[in-house]
VOGU-3710 file (C-alpha; in Angstrom, 3 decimals, decimal comma):
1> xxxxxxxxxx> 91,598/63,104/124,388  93,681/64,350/121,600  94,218/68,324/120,600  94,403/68,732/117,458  96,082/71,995/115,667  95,314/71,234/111,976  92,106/72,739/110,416  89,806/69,797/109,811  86,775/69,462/112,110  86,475/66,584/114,531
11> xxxxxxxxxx> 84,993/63,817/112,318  82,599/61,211/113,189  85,106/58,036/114,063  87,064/60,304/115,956  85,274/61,101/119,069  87,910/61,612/121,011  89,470/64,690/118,629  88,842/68,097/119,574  90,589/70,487/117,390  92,719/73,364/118,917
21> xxxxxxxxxx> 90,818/75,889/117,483  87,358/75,644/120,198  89,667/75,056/122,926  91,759/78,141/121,781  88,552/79,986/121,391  86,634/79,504/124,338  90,438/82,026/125,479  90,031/84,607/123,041  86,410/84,970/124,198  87,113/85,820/127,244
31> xxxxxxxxxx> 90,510/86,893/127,293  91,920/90,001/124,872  95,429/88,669/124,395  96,337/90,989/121,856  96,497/93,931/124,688  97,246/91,483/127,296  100,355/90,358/125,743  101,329/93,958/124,626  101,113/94,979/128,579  103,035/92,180/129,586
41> xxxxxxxxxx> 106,055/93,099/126,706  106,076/96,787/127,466  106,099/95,762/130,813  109,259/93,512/130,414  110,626/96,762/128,101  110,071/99,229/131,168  112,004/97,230/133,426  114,748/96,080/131,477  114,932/99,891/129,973  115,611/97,852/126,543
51> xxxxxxxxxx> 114,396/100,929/124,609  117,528/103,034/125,884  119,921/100,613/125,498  119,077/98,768/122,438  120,590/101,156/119,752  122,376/100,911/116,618  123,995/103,938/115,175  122,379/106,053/118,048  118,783/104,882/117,473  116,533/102,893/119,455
61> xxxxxxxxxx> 115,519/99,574/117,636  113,411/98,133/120,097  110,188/99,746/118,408  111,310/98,062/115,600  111,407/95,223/117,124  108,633/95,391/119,883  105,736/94,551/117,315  107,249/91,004/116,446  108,248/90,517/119,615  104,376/91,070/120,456
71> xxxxxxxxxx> 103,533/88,540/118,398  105,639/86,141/119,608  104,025/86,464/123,165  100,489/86,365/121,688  101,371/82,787/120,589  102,500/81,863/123,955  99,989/83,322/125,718  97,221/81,620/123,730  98,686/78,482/124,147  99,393/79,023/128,263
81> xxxxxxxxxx> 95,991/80,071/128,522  94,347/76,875/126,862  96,573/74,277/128,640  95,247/76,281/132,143  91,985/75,565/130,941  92,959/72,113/129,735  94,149/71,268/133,439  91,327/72,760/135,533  89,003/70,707/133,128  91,445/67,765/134,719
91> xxxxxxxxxx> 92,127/67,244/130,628  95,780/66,283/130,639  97,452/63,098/131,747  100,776/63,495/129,871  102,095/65,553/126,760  102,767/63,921/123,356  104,411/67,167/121,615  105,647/67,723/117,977  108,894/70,068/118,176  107,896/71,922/114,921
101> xxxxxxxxxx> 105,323/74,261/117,341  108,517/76,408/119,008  105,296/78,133/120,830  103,560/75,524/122,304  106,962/73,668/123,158  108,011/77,106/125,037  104,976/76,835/127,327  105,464/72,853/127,567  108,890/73,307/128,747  108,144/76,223/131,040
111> xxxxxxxxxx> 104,843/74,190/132,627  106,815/71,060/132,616  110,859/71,463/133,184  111,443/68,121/133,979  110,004/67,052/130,255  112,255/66,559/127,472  111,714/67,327/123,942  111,242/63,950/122,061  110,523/63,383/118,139  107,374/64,252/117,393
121> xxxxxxxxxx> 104,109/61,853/118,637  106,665/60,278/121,417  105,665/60,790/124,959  106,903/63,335/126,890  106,675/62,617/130,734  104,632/65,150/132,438  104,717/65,855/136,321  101,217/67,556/136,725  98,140/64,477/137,519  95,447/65,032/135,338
131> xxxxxxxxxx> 93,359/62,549/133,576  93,543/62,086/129,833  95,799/62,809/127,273  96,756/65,600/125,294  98,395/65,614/121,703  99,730/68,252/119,271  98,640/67,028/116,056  100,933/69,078/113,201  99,792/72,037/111,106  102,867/74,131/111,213
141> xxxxxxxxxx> 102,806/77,697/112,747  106,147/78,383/110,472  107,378/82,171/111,084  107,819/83,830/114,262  107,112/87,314/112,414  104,042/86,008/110,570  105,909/86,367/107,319  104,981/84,222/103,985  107,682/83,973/101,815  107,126/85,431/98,487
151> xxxxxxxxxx> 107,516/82,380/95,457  110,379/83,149/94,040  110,609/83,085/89,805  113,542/82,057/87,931  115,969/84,802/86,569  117,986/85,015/83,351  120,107/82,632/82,953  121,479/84,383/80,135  124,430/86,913/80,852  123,567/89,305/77,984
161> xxxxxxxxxx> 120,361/89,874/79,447  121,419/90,345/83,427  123,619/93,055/81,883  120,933/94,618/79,572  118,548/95,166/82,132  121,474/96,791/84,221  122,171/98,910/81,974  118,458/99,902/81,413  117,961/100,441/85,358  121,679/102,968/85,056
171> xxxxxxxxxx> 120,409/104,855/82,590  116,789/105,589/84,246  118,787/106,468/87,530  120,752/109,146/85,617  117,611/110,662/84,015  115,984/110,280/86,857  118,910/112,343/88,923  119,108/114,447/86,273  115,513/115,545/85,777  114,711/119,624/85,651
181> xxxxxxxxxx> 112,041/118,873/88,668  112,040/118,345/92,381  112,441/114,656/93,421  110,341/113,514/95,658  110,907/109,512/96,478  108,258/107,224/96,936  108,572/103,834/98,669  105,871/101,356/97,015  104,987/98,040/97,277  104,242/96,081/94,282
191> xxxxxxxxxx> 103,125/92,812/95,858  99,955/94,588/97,891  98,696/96,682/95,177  95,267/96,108/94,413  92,681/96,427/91,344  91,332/99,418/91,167  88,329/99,966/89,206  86,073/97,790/87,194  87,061/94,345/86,444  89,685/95,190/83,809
201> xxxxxxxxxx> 90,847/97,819/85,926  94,605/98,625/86,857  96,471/97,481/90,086  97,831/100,201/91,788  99,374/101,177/95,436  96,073/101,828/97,285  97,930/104,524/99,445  99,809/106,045/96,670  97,901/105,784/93,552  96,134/109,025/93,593
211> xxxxxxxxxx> 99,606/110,972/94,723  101,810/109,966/92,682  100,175/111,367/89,380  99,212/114,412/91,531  103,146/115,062/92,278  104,135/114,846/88,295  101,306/117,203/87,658  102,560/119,692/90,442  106,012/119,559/88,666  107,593/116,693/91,032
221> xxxxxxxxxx> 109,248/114,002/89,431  108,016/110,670/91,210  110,863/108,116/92,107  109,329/105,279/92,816  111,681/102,888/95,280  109,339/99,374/94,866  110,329/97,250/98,146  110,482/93,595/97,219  111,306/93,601/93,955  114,719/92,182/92,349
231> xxxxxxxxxx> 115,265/92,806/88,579  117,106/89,583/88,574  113,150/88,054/88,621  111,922/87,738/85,227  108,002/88,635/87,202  109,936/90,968/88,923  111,935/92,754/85,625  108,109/92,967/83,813  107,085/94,748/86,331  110,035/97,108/86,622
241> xxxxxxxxxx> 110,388/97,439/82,981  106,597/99,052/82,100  107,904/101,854/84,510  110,127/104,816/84,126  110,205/106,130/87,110  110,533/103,137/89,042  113,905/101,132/90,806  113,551/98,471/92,251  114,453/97,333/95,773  117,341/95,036/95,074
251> xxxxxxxxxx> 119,409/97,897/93,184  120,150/99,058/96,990  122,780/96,175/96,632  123,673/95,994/93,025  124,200/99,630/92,738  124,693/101,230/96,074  126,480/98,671/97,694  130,311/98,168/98,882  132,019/95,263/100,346  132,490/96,985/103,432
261> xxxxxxxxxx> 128,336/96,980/104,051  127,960/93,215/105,753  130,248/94,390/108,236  127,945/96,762/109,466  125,943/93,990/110,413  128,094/92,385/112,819  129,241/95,513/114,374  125,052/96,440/115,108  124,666/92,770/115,926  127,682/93,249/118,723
271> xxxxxxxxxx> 126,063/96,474/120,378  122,589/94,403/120,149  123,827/91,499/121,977  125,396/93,510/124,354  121,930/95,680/125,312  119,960/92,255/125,551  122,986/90,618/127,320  121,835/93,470/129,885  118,642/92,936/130,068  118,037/89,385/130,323
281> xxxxxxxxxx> 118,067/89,256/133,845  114,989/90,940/133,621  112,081/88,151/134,329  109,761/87,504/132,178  106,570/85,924/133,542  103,399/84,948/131,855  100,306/83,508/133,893  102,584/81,687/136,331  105,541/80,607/134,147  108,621/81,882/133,590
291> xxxxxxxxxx> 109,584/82,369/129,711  112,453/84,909/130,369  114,994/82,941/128,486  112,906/81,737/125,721  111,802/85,467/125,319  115,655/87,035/125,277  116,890/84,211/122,972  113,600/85,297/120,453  114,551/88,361/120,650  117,814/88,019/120,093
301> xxxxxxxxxx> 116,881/85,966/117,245  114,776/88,495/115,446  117,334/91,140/116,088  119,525/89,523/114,287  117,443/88,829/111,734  116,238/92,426/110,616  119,775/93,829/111,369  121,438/91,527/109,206  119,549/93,586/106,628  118,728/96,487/107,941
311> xxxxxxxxxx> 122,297/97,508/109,049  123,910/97,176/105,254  120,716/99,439/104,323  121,368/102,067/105,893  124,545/103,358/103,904  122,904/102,664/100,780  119,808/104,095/101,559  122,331/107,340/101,743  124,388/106,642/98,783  120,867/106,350/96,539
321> xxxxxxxxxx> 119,842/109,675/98,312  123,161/111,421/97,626  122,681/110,129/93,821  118,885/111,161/93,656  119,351/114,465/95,600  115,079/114,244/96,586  113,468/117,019/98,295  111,237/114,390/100,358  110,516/110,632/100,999  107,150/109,738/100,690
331> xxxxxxxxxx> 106,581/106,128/102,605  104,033/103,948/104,725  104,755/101,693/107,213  106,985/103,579/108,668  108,019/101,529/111,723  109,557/98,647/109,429  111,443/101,768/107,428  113,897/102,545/110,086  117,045/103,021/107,904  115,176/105,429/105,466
341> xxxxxxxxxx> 113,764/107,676/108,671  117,385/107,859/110,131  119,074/108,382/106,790  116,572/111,055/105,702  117,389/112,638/109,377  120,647/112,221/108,355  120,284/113,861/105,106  118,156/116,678/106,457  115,494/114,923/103,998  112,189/115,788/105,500
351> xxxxxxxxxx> 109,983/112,178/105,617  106,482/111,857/105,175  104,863/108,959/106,280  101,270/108,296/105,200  98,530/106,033/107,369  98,111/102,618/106,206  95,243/100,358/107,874  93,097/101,147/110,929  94,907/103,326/114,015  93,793/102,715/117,455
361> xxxxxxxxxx> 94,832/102,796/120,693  97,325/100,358/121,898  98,340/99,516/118,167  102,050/98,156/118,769  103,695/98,948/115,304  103,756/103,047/116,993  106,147/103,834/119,682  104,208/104,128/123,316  106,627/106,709/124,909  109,716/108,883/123,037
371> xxxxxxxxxx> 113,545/108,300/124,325  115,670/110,141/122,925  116,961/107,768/120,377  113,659/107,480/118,703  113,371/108,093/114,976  110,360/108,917/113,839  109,111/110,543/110,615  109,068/114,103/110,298  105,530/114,483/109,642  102,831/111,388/109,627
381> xxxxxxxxxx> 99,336/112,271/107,745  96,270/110,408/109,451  92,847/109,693/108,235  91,407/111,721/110,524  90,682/113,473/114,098  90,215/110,256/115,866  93,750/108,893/114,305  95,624/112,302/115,443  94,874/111,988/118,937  95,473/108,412/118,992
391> xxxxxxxxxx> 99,005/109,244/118,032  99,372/112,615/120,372  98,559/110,569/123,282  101,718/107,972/122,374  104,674/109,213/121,443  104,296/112,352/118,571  104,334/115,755/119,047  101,294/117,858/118,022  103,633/119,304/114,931  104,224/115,650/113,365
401> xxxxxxxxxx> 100,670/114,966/112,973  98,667/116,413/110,296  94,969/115,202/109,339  94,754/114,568/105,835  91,998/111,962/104,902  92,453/108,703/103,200  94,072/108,698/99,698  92,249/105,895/98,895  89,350/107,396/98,469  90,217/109,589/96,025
411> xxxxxxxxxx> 90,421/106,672/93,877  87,193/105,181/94,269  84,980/105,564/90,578  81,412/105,138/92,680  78,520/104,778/90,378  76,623/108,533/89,732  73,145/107,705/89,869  71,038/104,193/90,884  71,333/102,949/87,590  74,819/102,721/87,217
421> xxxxxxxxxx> 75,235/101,622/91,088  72,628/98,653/89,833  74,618/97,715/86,830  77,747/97,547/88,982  76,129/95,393/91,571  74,761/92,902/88,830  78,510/93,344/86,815  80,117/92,086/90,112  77,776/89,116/91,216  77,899/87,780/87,562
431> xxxxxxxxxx> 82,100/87,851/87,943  81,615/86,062/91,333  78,984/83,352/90,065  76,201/84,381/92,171  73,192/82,853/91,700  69,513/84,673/91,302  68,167/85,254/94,786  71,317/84,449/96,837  72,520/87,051/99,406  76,257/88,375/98,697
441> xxxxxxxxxx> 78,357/88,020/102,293  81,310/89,717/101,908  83,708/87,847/104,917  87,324/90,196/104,990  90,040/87,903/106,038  93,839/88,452/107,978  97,373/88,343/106,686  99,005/86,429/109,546  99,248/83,071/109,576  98,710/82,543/113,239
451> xxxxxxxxxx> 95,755/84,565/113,540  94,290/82,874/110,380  94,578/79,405/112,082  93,591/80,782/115,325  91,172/83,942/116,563  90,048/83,765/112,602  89,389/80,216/112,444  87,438/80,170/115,648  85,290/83,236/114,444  84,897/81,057/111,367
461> xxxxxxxxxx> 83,163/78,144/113,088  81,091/80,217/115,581  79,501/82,608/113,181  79,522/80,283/109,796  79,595/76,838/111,213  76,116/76,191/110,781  73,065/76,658/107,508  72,930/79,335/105,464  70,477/79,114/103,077  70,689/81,651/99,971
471> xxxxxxxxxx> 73,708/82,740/101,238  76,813/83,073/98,913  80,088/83,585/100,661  82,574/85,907/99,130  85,980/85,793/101,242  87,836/88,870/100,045  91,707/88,142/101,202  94,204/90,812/102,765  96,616/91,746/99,640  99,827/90,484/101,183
481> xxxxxxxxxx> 97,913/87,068/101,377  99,929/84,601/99,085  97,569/81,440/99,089  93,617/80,585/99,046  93,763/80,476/102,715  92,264/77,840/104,652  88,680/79,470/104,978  86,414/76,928/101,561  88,511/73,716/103,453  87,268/75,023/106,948
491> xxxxxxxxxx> 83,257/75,612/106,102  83,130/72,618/104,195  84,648/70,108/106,624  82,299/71,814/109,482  79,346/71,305/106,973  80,251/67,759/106,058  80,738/66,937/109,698  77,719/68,604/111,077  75,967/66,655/108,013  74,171/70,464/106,543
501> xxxxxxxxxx> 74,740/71,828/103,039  77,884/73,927/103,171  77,382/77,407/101,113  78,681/78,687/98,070  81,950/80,682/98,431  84,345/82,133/96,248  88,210/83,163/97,424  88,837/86,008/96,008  91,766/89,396/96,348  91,987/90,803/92,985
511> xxxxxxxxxx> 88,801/92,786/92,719  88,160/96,771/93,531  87,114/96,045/97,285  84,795/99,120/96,874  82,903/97,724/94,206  83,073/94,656/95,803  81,128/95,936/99,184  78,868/97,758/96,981  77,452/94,674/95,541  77,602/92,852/98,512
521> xxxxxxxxxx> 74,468/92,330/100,844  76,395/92,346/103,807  79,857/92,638/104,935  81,664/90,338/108,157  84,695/90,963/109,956  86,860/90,531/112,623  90,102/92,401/113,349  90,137/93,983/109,252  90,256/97,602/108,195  87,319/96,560/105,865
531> xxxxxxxxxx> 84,798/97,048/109,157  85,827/100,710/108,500  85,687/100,507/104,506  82,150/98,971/104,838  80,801/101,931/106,850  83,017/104,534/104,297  81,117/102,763/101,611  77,842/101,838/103,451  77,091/98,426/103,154  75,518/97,275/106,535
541> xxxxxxxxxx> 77,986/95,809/108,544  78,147/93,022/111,001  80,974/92,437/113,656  81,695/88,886/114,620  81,834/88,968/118,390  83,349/86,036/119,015  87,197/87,532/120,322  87,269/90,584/123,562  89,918/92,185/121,098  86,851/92,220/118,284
551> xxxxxxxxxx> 85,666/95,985/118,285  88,986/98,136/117,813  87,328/101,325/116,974  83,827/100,985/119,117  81,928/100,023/115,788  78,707/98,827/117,747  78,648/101,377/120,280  78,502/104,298/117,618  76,126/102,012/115,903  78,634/101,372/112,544
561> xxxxxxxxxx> 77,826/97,492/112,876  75,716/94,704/114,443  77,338/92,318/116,409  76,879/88,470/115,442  77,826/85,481/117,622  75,948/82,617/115,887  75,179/81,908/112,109  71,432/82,193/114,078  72,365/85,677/114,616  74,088/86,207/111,108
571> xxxxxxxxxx> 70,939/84,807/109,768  68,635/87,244/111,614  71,053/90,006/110,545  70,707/89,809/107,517  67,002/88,563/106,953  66,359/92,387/108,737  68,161/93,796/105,914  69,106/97,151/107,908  71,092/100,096/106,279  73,634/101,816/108,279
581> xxxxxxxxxx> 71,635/104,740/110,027  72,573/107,516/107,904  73,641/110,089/111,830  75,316/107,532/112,922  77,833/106,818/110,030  78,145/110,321/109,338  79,490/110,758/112,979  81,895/107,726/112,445  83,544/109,129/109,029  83,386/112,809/110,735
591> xxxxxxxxxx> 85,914/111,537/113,369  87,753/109,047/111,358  87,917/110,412/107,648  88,442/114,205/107,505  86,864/114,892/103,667  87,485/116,055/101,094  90,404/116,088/98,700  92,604/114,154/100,559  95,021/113,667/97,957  95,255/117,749/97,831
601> xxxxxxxxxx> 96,262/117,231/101,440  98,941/114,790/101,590  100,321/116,762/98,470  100,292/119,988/100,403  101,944/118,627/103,567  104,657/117,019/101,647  105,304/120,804/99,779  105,078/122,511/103,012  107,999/119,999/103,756  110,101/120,634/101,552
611> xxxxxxxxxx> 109,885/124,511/101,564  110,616/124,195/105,194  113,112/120,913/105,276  114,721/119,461/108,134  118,081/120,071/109,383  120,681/117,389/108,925  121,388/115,636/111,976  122,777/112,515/113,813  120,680/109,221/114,036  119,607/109,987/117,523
621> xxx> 117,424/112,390/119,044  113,636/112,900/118,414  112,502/113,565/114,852
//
């Protein structure tokens, strides 16, 4: 029998070919490794006291590192967990394993010690009996963090132009530093901005769109850092250029760099090695095998890779504050911002940090407990009640945590009267192609790689694998994602193998996603922040229940969403044709969207900030 890991569907001369995905989801049925593998790391983290010894400059990086570090276990404990099954089913004789799946050939090596790594589709001698064989057929699972790089774009090659844009970007930092108003500094990220609007609409930050406008009108003058972007990039520079008020990210090393920066690097890197040097004897177990040393050499791994940049960041982070002279910094995802949190601490620059995505217990990008060398940001807003206690009970003090509402929806332009929300609907299914009498189902997809060709692909084939008549499906991609995705190639290889029509679907991310669930019939998700858009907006709302991590926020039980298993079920769903019960999604948005004016909010917290800013300090102690 031979596993395969790429998406097409077992076809019909290949009887013997199961793909990895049904063997991988029969685990995350039953098993919710998300939280499982988050135990076992914090777990690891307790005993090794990694969070008191891993510091750089006097903070704690191990919460900036326990989140990839998560991830990395997920993938191992997936795969652990389907080779168990594999050998209680008396499924594996040997192991043929391709070396390009550093997860899968972690558990191999830990199941199997005596086995050696061979080129790929060689045999590697296994020492357990079982009875047929097992193969890793390649699809690459390329980035332990989940990362896709973005495409790069060529740059000028002409000199006279690298300098004029230089010179443009100097002169905008000294108006900008020399501006009559308060500074406020706003970290933004061009390449997850969406459209926002109708079809012609502008892209704008979906956390920041509303606020930043509201700040220049309030007398603050914006300064808007944009993370990713170099102006060496000629997509980058147009960009850049339609903007005033904006730097971007790269000038952090053409401007407020030195030479003496990359040292910084090796110096953290020494004290890093030295705290995981320390805590490596700490074992590491998962389901039976022992992956302590392939765990410490990841970490070490992806320490060195973040520190390598964050490190030189740090000083110029305070050199572009020094220049700038703000009165805040405005950011979101905070726990991948550590050297503006410790340099604003440093500063005595109060930081506001602003909610981004769906909070819920157990989410590992927030810190679970607070030693002393944790940086956090002076004051976090939070959707709503719900989001607030979710953070109390981990790590923040009652004082950092204000309820603001979402900023996004101050943005949203919903129709006034049926009319208008009728002409929208048709607007948006004439964009999409959808034909007279066809059912819109909305599907919101993930960002990370692994989960896309994993807990995603499986929900995929349980809940769409099958006829849907009159259906048109609409996948509506995660901003950050920088391809088509996988999802047209997976329906359509089930259909053709299953011998049914496949549906029509359009891939699609730059659309308003409010008017998009508006016109939908239906929306399905699994693990997306657009189960909790769909019942902001109220579009009935199905739940694939295909994974025990599925309902983060208790969607069914306060009666947000209908659980589907089956394209039977989906089917049923949506041939009932149910609204959200109006009680029932008020309660939801009462404890997880506090309304109103939540711009107003945000824009208030940051003033009360900076009439009452924070007192320079060193990197550690507790914000």
């Amino acid at each position: 029998m031979v596993l395969d890991a790429t998406w097409t569907p077992a076809s019909g001369d290949r009887p013997d070919l199961i793909p990895a995905r049904r063997i991988l989801g029969r685990v995350v049925e039953r098993v919710d490794v998300f939280d499982g593998a988050l135990d076992t790391v914090d777990r690891w983290a307790a005993a090794s006291r990694i969070a008191d010894t891993l510091l750089v400059d006097g903070t704690t990086y191990w919460y900036r590192l326990r989140e990839p570090m998560w991830r990395w276990l997920h993938q191992r404990m997936l795969w652990r967990l389907a080779i168990a099954d594999l050998e209680r089913l008396g499924h594996i004789e040997d192991v043929r394993l391709d070396t390009d799946e550093p997860a899968l050939a972690d558990v191999v090596r830990a199941r199997w010690p005596a086995a050696t790594m061979i080129e790929p589709m060689t045999e590697v001698a296994a020492t357990a009996p079982t009875t047929s064989l097992m193969r890793r057929a390649v699809r690459r699972f390329r980035r332990v963090l989940g990362h896709t790089p973005r495409s790069a774009t060529a740059g000028p090659s002409d000199q006279t132009e690298r300098e004029r844009r230089e010179r443009i970007l100097a002169e905008r930092v000294e108006t900008l530093a020399a501006s009559s108003g308060p500074r406020i500094v706003l970290l933004t990220n061009p390449g997850t901005h969406q459209q926002i609007g109708a079809r012609d609409g502008a892209r704008q930050d979906p956390l920041f769109g509303s606020i930043i406008p509201a700040l220049a009108d309030r007398g603050f003058q914006p300064v808007l850092l944009a993370t990713g972007l170099d102006q060496r990039r000629d997509d980058d520079w147009a960009i850049a250029a339609d903007d005033d008020r904006l730097l971007p990210q790269f000038m952090l090393r053409s401007r407020w760099a030195t030479p003496e920066d990359d040292g910084r690097a090796a110096i953290a890197l020494d004290h890093v090695d030295a705290a995981i040097d320390g805590a490596a004897a700490t074992p590491l177990m998962l389901d039976g095998l022992d992956l302590s040393s392939a765990f410490v050499a990841a970490l070490r791994a992806i320490a060195a890779q973040i520190l390598r940049t964050d490190a030189p960041t740090l000083p110029r982070v305070e050199r572009f504050l020094a220049e700038l002279r703000p009165k805040a910094i405005l950011l979101a995802q905070e726990g991948i911002r550590t050297p503006w949190l410790v340099a604003g601490r440093r500063a005595g620059i109060p930081v506001v940090a602003v909610q981004h995505g769906i909070l819920y217990a157990g989410h590992a990008g927030y810190p679970d407990r607070r030693p002393p060398s944790l940086c956090l940001p002076t004051t976090t807003c939070v959707y709503g009640p719900f989001e607030r206690d979710v953070l109390l009970d981990l790590a923040y003090e009652p004082a950092e945590v204000v309820v603001t509402g979402s900023p996004r929806l101050d943005l949203d332009a919903s129709p006034l009267d049926r009319d208008d929300a009728a002409a929208e609907r048709e607007a948006v299914r004439r964009e999409l192609g959808i034909a007279e009498g066809d059912r819109l189902l909305l599907v919101s997809t993930v960002n990370l790689p692994f989960l896309r060709q994993t807990h995603f692909a499986h929900m995929l084939e349980a809940v769409l694998g099958g006829p849907l008549p009159k259906v048109h499906v609409v996948f509506k991609q995660h901003p950050g994602e920088q391809d088509d995705g996988p999802y047209r190639e997976l329906l359509l290889g089930l259909a053709g193998a299953s011998g049914y029509h496949p549906p029509p679907m359009s891939v699609v991310k730059d659309i308003d996603l409010y008017r998009l669930l508006r016109a939908a019939d239906a929306h399905l998700g699994l693990l997306s922040t657009v189960l909790t858009e769909a019942v902001v907006v109220g579009t009935p709302n199905f739940i694939a229940m295909t994974d025990a991590h599925a309902d983060l926020l208790g969607y069914v039980a306060a009666g947000v969403a209908r659980p589907v298993r089956t394209p039977s079920e989906l089917m049923a769903a949506l041939d009932a044709g149910q609204p959200l019960d109006p009680a029932a999604r008020q309660a939801f948005l009462d404890r997880h969207f506090l309304a109103g004016d939540a711009t107003e909010r945000v824009l208030q917290t940051v003033v009360g900030r900076v009439a009452q800013p924070t007192a320079a300090g060193p990197a550690s102690g507790s914000a």
